[in-house]
N, C-alpha and C positions, 0 to 999 in steps of 0.2 A: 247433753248436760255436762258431762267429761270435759267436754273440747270447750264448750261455755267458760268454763272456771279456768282449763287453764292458757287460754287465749284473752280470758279479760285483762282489761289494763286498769290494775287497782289505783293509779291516781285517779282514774274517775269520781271517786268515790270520795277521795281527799277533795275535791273543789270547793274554795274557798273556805275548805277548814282551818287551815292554817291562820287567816284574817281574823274568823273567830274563834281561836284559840288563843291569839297572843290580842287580842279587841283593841287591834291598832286603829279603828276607825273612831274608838269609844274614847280616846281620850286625846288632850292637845300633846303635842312631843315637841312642840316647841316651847316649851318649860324643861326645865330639868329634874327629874327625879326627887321627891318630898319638898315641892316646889314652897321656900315661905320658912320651913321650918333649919336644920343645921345642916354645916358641909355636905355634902357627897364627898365618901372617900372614893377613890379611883385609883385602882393599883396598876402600879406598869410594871411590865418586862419585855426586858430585848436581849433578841438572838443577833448577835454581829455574825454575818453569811458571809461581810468580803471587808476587807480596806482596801479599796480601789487604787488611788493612787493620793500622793502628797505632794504638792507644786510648794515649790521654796519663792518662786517667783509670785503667784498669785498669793500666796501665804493662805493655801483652803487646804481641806481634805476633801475626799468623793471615799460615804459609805456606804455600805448596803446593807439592810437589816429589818428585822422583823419586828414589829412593832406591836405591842400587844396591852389592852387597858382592862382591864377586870371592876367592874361597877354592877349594883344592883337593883334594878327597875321594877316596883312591884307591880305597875303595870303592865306587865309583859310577863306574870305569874301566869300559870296554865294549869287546870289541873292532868295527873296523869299516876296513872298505875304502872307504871314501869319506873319511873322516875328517870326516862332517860330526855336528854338533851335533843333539841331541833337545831339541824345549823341551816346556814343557809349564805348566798353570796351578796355582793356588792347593792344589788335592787334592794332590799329591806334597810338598808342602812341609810335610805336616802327618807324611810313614812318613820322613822322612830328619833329620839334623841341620842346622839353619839358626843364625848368628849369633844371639844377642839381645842384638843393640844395642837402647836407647831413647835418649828425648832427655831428658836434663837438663831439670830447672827447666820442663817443660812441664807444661801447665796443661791441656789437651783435646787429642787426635790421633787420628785414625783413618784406617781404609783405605778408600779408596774402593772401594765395593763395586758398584756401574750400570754395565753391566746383571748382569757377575759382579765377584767378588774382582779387584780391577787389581793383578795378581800372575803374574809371569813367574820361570819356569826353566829355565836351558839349559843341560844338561849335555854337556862336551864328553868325545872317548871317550879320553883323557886322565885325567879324574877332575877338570879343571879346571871351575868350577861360577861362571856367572854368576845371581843373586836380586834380581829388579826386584818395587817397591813404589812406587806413588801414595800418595802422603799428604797429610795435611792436618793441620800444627800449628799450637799457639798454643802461644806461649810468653812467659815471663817478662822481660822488659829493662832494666835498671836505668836511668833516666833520670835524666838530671841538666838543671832547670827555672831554673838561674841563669840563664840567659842569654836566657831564653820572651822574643818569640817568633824570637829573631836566636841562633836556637842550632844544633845539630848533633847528633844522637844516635848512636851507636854501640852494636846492639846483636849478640846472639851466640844460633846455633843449636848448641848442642852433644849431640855423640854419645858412648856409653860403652857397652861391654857390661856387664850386669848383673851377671852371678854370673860369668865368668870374668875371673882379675887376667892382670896382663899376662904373666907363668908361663906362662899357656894360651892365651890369646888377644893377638893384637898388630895391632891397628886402628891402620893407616896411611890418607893418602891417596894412590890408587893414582897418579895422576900430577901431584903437588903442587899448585901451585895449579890447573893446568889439569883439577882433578881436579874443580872448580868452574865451571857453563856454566850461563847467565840467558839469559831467554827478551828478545831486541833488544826487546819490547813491555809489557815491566812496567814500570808507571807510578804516583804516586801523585797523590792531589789536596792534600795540603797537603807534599809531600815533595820534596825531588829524591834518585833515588838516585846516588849519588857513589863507592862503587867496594864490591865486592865479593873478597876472600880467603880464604884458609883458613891455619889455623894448628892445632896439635898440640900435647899436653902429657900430662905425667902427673898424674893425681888420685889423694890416700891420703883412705883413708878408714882411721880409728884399729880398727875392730874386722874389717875385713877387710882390706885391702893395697891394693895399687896399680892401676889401672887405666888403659890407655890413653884420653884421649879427646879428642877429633876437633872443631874451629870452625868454623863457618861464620860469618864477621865480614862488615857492611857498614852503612857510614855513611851517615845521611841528613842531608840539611838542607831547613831549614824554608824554604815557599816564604813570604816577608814580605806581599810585593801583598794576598792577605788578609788579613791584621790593620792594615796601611795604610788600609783600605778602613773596617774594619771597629771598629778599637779606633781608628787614634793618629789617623786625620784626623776623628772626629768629636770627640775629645778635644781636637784645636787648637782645636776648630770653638768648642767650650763657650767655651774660656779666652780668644778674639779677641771672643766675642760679649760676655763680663763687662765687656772693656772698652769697650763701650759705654757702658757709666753716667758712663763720665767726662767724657762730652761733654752727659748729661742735665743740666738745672736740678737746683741742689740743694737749690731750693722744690718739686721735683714727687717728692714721697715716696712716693707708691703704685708710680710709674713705676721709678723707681730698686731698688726693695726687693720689686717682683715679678720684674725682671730677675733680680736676684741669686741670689733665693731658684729660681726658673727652671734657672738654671747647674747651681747648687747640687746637686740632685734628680737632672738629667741628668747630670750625673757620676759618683751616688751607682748611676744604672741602668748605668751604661756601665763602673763598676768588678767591681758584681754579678756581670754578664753573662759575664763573663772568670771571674769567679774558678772560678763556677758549671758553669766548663766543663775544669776542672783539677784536679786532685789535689792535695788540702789538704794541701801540702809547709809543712817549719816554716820555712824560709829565703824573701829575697826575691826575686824574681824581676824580669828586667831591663824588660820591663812594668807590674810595680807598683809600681818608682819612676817611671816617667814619666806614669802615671796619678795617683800620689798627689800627685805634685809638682804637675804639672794640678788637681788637686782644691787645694791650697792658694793655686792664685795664683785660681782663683774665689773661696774663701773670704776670701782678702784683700780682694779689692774688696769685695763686702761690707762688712768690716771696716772697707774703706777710707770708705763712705758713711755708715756709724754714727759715724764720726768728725767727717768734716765736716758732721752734722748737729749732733753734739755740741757745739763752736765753734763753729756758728753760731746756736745756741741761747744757748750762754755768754754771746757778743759780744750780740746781743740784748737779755740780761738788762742787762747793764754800760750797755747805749745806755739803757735804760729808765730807770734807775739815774739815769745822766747827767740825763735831761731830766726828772725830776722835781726834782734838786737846781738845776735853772737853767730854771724856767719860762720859755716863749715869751712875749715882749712885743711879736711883730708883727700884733699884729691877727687872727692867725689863731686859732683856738679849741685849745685843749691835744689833745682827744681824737685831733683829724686831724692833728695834727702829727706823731702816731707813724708816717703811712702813709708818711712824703716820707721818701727817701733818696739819697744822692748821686749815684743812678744814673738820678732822673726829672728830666726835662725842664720849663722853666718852666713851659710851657703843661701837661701832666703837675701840677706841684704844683698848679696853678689851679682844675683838675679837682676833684681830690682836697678841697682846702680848699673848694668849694664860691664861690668869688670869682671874678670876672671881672678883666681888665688894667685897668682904671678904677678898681677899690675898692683894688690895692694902691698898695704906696709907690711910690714913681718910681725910674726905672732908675739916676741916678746912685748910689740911696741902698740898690739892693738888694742888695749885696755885704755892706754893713753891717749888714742887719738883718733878714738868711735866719735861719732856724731855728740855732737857739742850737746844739744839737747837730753840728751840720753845719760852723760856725765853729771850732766848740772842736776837732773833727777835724780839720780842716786842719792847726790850730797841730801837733797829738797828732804828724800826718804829717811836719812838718816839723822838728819835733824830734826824732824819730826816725832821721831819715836823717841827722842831723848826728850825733847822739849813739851810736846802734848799728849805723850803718855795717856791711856785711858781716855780720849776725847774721840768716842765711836762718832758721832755724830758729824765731827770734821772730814774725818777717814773715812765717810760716806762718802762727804762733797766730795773728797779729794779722788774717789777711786770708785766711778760709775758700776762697777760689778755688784762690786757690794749692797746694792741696794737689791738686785734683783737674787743674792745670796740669804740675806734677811728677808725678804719676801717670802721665799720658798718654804719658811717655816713660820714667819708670821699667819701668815694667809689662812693655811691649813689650822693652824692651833685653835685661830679665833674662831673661824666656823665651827669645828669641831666643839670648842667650847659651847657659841650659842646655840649650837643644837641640843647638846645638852641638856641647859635651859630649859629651854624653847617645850621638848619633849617634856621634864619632870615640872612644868607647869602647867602644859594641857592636856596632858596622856592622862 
């Protein structure tokens, strides 16, 4: 008798008590609860388990979370001397009537089903009725990309029952915002989360009526140190390196004009790459002005060294110009006279002209009878500074350096200015 009692298996005992205890056979459950008479309230709460990830490209989220409805069925009253609760899984929720809530605007959901359905029910003997669900959504987020990558997203999980208006069904949350509780360990990699609430509203729809439906809101923001890293210090990197050409000779043309062209390409890959990883929105966004504005002060320099080869080509012609209408009469031969410029040194012209210090003229008389050219410029220099005083502008044309001299400190100020800007408007 010993071994009897304790080798029985007391669900025997239980068979099909449970059926008639909750006399799911005795009533229709495809009715809703005080079927005829006012709302059902239906309380929710949810536990956020994960924030999966955030696509900027599909404009969704992917969450995970625990979904939980608290309704009263006195149909499913039982009596009991304990007062305590029966639960039970997935199978019972299929003979009784359950909420259908869904989520708005979602785009894939389902129940997690490993190892079974994650689906809990506890009925208390009351007829008071707790309905737990594991899920996993993705949903829709409306993103606004003004501000990429110094911005803030706010997006929303919302709930509504399907076919019942608020007439029959009335979706609260069951203890306001605290009806909302996040797991201290969800984290993201390009995100910070920043708070978490819930809100409530009515939704019409014009061919059926009104519906309760339920918010889950919470704002993220963008962690920057990535795209720092990634978009805007390689982007300095380009536009500090462009100006280097301004310190090159503006005789060494390969040097200057593979620089450029260099920038140029690197910035063309470093715009790409961003956009390539974005949703082709039709407004600008607070990254592609600081990238395009980047991309134009490259292109200046450039622009900048086509110029001061262009004057110094011009100047050139006009010098040729010159010293063919006033042939040299110092002994030295016409052809080599093109090579001497105000910038070579006597023993430099000596070279060139192919003479040694013995063949030329003697030093009191060399002032007077240097390269014709080189005379006539001095006068040119001297009258100028009497006559156009203060005309930077000409003194530019006139002297190709100078422009790659203002350069050097144009270039930098400006950027340095719109960054500026740039920062105490979207930082």
């Amino acid at each position: 008798s010993h071994i009897f009692k304790k080798n029985h298996d007391v669900t025997k005992t239980w068979k099909g008590k449970t059926e008639q205890l909750l006399r799911v056979d005795d009533h229709d459950f495809t009715m809703r609860p005080a079927f005829g008479g006012p709302a059902i309230p239906v309380g929710v709460d949810v536990q956020v388990e994960s924030l999966d990830s955030i696509s900027e490209v599909d404009m969704d989220f992917t969450m995970t979370l625990y979904l939980r409805h608290y309704w009263k069925d006195e149909r499913l009253s039982f009596p009991s001397t304990t007062n305590k609760s029966m639960t039970f899984d997935g199978r019972l929720v299929k003979k009784i009537w359950v909420p259908d809530v869904f989520f708005v605007h979602s785009k894939r959901s389902f129940i997690h089903d490993t190892t079974t359905d994650n689906i809990m029910l506890r009925v208390f003997p009351d007829g008071h009725v707790l309905y737990s669900m594991r899920i996993t959504v993705t949903a829709m987020c409306n993103m606004d990309f003004s501000r990429f990558p110094l911005d803030s997203q706010t997006c929303s999980l919302e709930l509504e029952s399907y076919a019942y208006t608020d007439e029959d069904l009335m979706l609260y949350w069951k203890n306001g915002n605290e009806s909302l509780k996040t797991d201290e360990k969800i984290s993201l990699s390009q995100f910070l989360i920043q708070k978490f609430h819930t809100t409530s509203r009515l939704a019409f729809y014009s061919s059926t009526g009104w519906y309760n439906r339920l918010y889950i809101n919470f704002t993220l923001r963008r962690h920057i140190f990535f795209f720092l890293l990634q978009t805007y210090f390689p982007a300095t990197l380009m536009v500090m390196l462009s100006w280097v050409s301004f310190w090159i000779d503006r005789r060494a043309v390969p040097a200057r004009v593979s620089l450029g062209i260099t920038t140029v390409l690197t910035m063309s890959t470093i715009i790409t790459g961003v956009n390539a990883s974005m949703p082709r929105v039709s407004y600008i966004k607070a990254v592609d002005i600081y990238l395009w504005v980047s991309f134009v002060f490259v292109f200046l320099s450039v622009l900048e060294y086509a110029a001061v080869n262009y004057l110094t080509t011009v100047q050139e012609r006009k010098e040729r110009k010159l010293r063919e209408r006033f042939p040299c009469t110092c002994g030295i031969p016409h052809s080599k006279t093109m090579m001497l410029d105000g910038n070579y040194s006597e023993s430099d012209a000596n070279s060139l002209a192919g003479y040694t210090r013995n063949q030329m003229v003697p030093e009191e008389e060399k002032q007077e009878k240097m390269v014709v050219h080189l005379a006539m410029s001095n006068e040119s220099n001297s009258s100028r500074k009497r006559g156009l005083k203060g005309h930077v502008g000409l003194r530019i044309i006139q002297n190709t350096h100078a422009i790659d001299k203002y350069s050097r400190l144009i270039f930098p100020g400006t950027y340095i200015f719109f960054n500026m800007i740039y920062w105490s408007v979207f930082s």
